[in-house]
C-alpha positions in Angstrom: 5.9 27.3 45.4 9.7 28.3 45.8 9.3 28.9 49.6 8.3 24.7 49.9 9.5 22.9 46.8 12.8 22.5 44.8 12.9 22.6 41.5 15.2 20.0 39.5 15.4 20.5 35.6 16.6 18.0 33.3 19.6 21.5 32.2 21.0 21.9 35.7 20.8 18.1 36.5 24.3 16.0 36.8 23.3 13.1 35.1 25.2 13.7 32.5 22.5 13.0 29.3 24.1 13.5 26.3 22.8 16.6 23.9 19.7 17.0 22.5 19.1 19.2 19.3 15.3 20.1 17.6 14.7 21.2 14.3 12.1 21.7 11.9 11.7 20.5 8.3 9.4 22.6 6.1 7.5 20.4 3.7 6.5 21.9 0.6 3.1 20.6 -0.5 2.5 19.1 -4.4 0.6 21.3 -6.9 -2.2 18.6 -6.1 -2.4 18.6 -2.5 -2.1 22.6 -2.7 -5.0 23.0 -4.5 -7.2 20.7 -2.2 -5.5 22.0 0.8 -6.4 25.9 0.2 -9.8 25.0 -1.3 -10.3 23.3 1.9 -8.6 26.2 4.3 -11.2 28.5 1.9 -14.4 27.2 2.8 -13.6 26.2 6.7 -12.8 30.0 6.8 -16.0 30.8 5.5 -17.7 28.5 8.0 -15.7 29.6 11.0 -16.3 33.5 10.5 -20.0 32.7 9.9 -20.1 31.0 13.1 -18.3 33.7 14.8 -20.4 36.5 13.1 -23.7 34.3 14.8 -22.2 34.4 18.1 -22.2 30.3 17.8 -18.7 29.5 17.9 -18.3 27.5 21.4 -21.7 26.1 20.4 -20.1 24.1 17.9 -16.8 23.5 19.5 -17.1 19.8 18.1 -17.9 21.2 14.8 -14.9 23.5 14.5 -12.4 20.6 16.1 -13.5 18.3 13.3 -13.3 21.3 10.3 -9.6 22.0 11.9 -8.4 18.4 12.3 -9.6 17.6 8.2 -7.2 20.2 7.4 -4.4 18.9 9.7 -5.0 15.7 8.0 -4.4 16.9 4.5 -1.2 18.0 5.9 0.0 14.7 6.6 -1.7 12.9 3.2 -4.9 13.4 1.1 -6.1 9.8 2.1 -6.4 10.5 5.7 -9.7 12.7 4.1 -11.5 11.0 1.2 -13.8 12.2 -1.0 -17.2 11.8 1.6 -15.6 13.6 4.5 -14.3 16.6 2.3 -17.3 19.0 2.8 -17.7 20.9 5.5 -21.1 22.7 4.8 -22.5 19.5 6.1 -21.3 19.3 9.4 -22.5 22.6 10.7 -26.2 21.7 9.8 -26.2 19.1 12.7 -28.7 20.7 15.2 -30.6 17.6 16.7 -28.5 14.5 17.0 -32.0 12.2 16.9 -32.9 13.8 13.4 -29.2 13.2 11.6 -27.8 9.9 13.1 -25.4 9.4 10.0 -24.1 13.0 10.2 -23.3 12.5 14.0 -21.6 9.1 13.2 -19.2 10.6 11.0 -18.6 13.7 13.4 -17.5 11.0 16.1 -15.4 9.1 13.2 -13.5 11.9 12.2 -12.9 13.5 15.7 -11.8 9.3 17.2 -9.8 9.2 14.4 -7.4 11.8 15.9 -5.9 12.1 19.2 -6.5 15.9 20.0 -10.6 15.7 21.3 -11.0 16.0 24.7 -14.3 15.9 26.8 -14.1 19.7 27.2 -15.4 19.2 31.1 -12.2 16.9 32.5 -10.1 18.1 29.7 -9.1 14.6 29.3 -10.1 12.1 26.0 -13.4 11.1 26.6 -14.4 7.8 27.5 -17.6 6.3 27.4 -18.8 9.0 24.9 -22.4 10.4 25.3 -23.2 12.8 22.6 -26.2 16.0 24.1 -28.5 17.0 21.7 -26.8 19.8 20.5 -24.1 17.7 19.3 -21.4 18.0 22.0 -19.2 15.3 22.9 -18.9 14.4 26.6 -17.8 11.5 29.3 -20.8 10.1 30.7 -19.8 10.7 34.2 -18.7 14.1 33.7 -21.8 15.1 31.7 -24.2 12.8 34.2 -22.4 14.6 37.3 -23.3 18.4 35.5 -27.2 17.1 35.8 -27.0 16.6 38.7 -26.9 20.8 39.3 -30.2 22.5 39.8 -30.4 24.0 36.7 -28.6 21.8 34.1 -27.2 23.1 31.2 -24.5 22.0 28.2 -21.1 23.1 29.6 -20.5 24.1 25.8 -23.3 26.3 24.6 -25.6 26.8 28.0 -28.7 25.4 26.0 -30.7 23.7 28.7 -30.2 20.2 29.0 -31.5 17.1 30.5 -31.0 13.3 30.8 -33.3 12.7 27.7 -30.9 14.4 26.1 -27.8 12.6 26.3 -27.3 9.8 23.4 -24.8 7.0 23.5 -22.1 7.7 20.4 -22.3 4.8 17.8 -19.5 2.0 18.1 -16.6 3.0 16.4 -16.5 0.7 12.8 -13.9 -2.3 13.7 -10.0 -1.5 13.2 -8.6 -4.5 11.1 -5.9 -6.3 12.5 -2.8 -4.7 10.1 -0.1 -7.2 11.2 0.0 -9.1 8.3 -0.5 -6.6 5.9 -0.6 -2.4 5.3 -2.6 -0.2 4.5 -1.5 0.8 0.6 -1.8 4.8 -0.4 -2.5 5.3 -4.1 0.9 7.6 -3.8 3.0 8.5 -1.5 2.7 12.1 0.1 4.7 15.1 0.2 5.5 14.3 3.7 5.8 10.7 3.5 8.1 11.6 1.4 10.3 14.3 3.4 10.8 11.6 6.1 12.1 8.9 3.9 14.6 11.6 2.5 15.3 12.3 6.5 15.5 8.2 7.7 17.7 7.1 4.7 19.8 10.1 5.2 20.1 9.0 8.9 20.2 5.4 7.6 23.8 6.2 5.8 25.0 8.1 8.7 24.9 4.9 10.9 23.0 1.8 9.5 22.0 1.0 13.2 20.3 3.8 13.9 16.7 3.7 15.7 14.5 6.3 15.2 10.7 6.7 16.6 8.1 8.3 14.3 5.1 10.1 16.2 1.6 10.8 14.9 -1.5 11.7 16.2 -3.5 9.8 13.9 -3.7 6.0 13.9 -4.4 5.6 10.2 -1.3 7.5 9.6 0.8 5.3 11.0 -0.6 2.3 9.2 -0.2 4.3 5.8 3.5 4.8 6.1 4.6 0.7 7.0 4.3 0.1 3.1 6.9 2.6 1.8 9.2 2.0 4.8 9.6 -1.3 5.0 10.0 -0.9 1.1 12.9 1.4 2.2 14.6 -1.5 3.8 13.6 -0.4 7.4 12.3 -2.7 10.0 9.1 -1.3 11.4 7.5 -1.8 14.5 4.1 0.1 15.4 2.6 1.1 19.4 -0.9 2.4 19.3 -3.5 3.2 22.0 -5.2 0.4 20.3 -3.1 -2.7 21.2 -3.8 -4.3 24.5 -0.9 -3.7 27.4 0.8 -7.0 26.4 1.0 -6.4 22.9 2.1 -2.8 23.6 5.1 -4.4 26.2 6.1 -6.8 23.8 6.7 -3.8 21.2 8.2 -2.0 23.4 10.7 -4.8 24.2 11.3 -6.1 21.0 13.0 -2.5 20.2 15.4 -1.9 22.7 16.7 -5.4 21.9 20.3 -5.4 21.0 19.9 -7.9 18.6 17.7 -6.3 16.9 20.4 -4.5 14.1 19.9 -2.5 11.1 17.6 0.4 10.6 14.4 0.4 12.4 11.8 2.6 12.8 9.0 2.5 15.4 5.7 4.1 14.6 4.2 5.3 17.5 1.2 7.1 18.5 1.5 10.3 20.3 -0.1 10.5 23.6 -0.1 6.4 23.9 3.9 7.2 24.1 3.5 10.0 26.2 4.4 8.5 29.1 5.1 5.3 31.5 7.7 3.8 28.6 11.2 3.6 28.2 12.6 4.4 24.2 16.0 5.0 25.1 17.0 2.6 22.3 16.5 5.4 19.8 18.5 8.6 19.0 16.4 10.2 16.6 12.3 11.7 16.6 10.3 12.5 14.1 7.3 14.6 14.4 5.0 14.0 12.0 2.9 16.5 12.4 2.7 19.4 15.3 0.6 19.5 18.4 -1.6 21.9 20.0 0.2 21.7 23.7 4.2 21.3 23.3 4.1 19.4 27.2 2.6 16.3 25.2 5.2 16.4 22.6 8.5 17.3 25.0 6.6 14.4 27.6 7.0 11.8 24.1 10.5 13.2 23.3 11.5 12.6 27.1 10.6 8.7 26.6 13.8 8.7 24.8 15.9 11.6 26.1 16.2 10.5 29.5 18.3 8.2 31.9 19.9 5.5 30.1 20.4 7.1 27.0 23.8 6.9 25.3 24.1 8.6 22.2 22.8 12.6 20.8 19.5 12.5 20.5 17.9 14.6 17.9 14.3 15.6 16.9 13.0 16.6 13.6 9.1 19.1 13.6 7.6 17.9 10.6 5.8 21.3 8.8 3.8 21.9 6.2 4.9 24.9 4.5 2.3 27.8 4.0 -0.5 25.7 6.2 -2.3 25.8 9.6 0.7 23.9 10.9 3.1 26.8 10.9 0.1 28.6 12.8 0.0 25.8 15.3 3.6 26.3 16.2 3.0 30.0 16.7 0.1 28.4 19.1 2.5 26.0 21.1 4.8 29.2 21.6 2.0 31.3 23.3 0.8 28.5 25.4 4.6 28.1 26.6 5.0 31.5 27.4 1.5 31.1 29.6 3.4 28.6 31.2 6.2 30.6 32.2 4.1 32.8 34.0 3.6 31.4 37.1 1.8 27.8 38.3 -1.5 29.6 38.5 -4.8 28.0 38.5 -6.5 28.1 35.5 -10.2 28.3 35.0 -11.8 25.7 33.1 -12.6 27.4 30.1 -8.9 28.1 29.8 -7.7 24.7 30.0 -9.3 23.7 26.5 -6.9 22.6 24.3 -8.1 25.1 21.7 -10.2 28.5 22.2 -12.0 31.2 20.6 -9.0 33.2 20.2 -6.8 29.9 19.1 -9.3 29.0 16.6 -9.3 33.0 15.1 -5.5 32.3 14.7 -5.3 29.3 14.0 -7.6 30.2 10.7 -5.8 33.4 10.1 -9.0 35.5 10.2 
C-alpha cells in the first residue's frame, strides 16, 4: 500500500483541531447490582465452559452473544434485564426453532435490543432476519445465496441445511413513541449516576456546554431522559429508530446557537457512527464499551473533526470488576491486529467476537 497511496492522519494534518483527551471512569457497582451481576457472570460461566467442553461453542454463537450482552446490560442498569430474561439455562435448550417459538422470540428480543449482532456471513447487522433451524441468525440474502452451494450447510455449526429450514424472525413488539414522556427506572443506577456526577460537573465548568452520550442499547437511552432532564439538562435523543427526517431535524436542532444552557444529546452508537456532523459538542460519554474501538473512534470523530472549536474530551464509562474491563483489554488486542498490516482477513476472523474472545471475555 505505501508504494501507491498516501496516508494522511488526523496527528500530522495542519488543520489545526484543537486537543482531544480520553479517559476512563471506573464505576463501582451497588451491593445490589453486585450480587446479581456475579450471580449472573457465575452461571453464564458455567454455561459457556460446558459448551466449550461439548465442542458446541460456535454452534451456539447466538446463544453465547445473547448470555454476554445480559451481562453487559447489567452493567449499564438492572432494568435493561428483568426478572424473565435473567436465566440463562433456558436459552441453551433451544435445538429446533419450530418446537420453541417463544424461546426463539426472546433470543431475537434480547439480541435486537442491542447493537453488537451481526449476520456472522456479511459481518454486517442483519436485515430481513431468517432464523435456521439450529437457531442461528442470518440475512435472508446472505443465508439464501449459501444454498445456493452444492452441499449447503449453516455457516455457524456445518449442520446440513436447507430452504425448509430457514424461518422468518417474529416482528419485533412495537417501540412506543417516547416523545411525550420517559421511560421511569424504579432507581437510578450506579452508572446513571456516575454520569450525572460527570455532566453537572461539566455543567459548572461552563453552563453552555454540549455534551453527546453514546449507548448501544436503545432502551438505555430512553431510561436516562427522566433523571436528566430532572438535572436541568435539555435532552435531545438520535436512534436507528427515527426516520431520516426526524433524525436531521435532531441533528439540527443541536448545533443551533440559540440553543443555550446545558444539553445533552443521547445518541445511539453505530446510528452516529457516521455521515453526521456533532461539532457542537466538546464532551463524549461512553456509556458503555464496545467490542471494536474503529466504531467508537468513527462516533468520537462525528465531533472531533473540521469545524470544531473548542477541547474536546471523552469519558469510557467502566464497570469496575466486570466484563467491561475485559472488553477493553479486547479492543486493545484488536487494535494491535490492526497495526499489523492491511491484510485480508478470513471470514471467520472478521466476527466481532470469537472463541478465543469469548474464553477472555468470561475469564475462563
Amino acid at each position: 500500500m505505501a508504494t501507491i497511496s498516501l496516508r494522511r492522519t488526523k496527528e500530522k494534518s495542519s488543520i489545526g483541531l484543537p486537543p482531544k483527551t480520553v479517559g476512563t471512569c471506573y464505576v463501582d457497582l451497588s451491593p445490589e447490582e453486585r450480587q446479581l451481576y456475579d450471580h449472573m457472570e457465575g452461571e453464564a460461566k458455567g454455561v459457556v465452559q460446558n459448551l466449550i467442553n461439548n465442542g458446541s461453542l460456535m454452534r451456539n454463537y447466538s446463544t453465547v452473544l445473547s448470555i454476554i450482552l445480559r451481562l453487559r446490560q447489567l452493567c449499564d442498569d438492572i432494568s435493561l434485564c428483568p426478572p424473565e430474561l435473567r436465566s440463562l439455562t433456558t436459552l441453551t435448550s433451544i435445538e429446533d426453532v419450530t418446537d420453541q417459538p417463544e424461546l426463539l422470540q426472546k433470543l431475537v428480543a434480547i439480541l435486537q435490543d442491542g447493537e453488537d449482532f451481526d449476520c456472522p456471513i456479511c459481518i454486517s447487522p442483519p436485515r430481513d432476519i431468517i432464523i435456521t433451524r439450529c437457531a442461528h441468525i442470518f440475512c435472508r440474502s446472505c443465508i439464501l445465496q449459501t444454498l445456493q452451494r452444492t452441499k449447503p450447510s449453516c455457516p455457524l455449526c456445518r449442520g446440513s441445511l436447507t430452504q425448509s429450514d430457514l424461518f422468518n424472525a417474529p416482528p419485533p413488539p412495537e417501540a412506543p413513541d417516547n416523545d411525550g414522556g420517559e421511560t421511569k427506572p424504579s432507581t437510578t443506577s450506579s452508572k446513571v449516576t456516575a454520569l450525572l456526577s460527570l455532566l453537572m460537573a461539566s455543567k459548572q465548568e461552563n453552563p453552555n456546554t454540549k455534551s453527546v452520550v453514546f449507548s448501544q442499547f436503545k432502551k438505555m437511552l430512553l431510561l436516562l431522559e427522566t433523571p436528566l432532564k430532572a438535572a436541568g439538562f435539555t435532552v435531545l435523543r438520535l436512534d436507528g429508530a427515527m426516520t431520516v427526517k426526524k433524525r436531521t431535524r435532531v441533528i439540527s436542532d443541536f448545533g443551533k446557537p440559540e440553543l443555550t444552557g446545558p444539553v445533552v444529546l443521547l445518541a445511539s452508537l453505530k446510528a452516529s457512527g457516521a455521515g453526521i456532523n456533532l461539532t457542537a459538542a466538546s464532551r463524549i460519554y461512553l456509556f458503555e464499551p464496545w467490542w471494536n474501538p474503529a466504531v467508537e473512534e468513527q462516533a468520537m470523530d462525528r465531533i472531533h473533526r473540521i469545524g470544531q472549536k473548542q477541547e474536546v474530551k471523552m469519558i469510557r464509562m467502566i464497570a469496575r470488576n466486570s466484563i467491561e474491563e475485559r472488553v477493553l483489554e479486547l479492543q486493545q488486542k484488536k487494535k494491535n491486529l490492526a497495526n499489523e498490516a492491511f491484510k485480508r482477513r478470513r471470514g471467520k476472523d472478521q466476527r466481532e467476537v470469537n472463541i478465543e474472545d469469548v474464553v477472555a471475555l468470561m475469564s475462563l
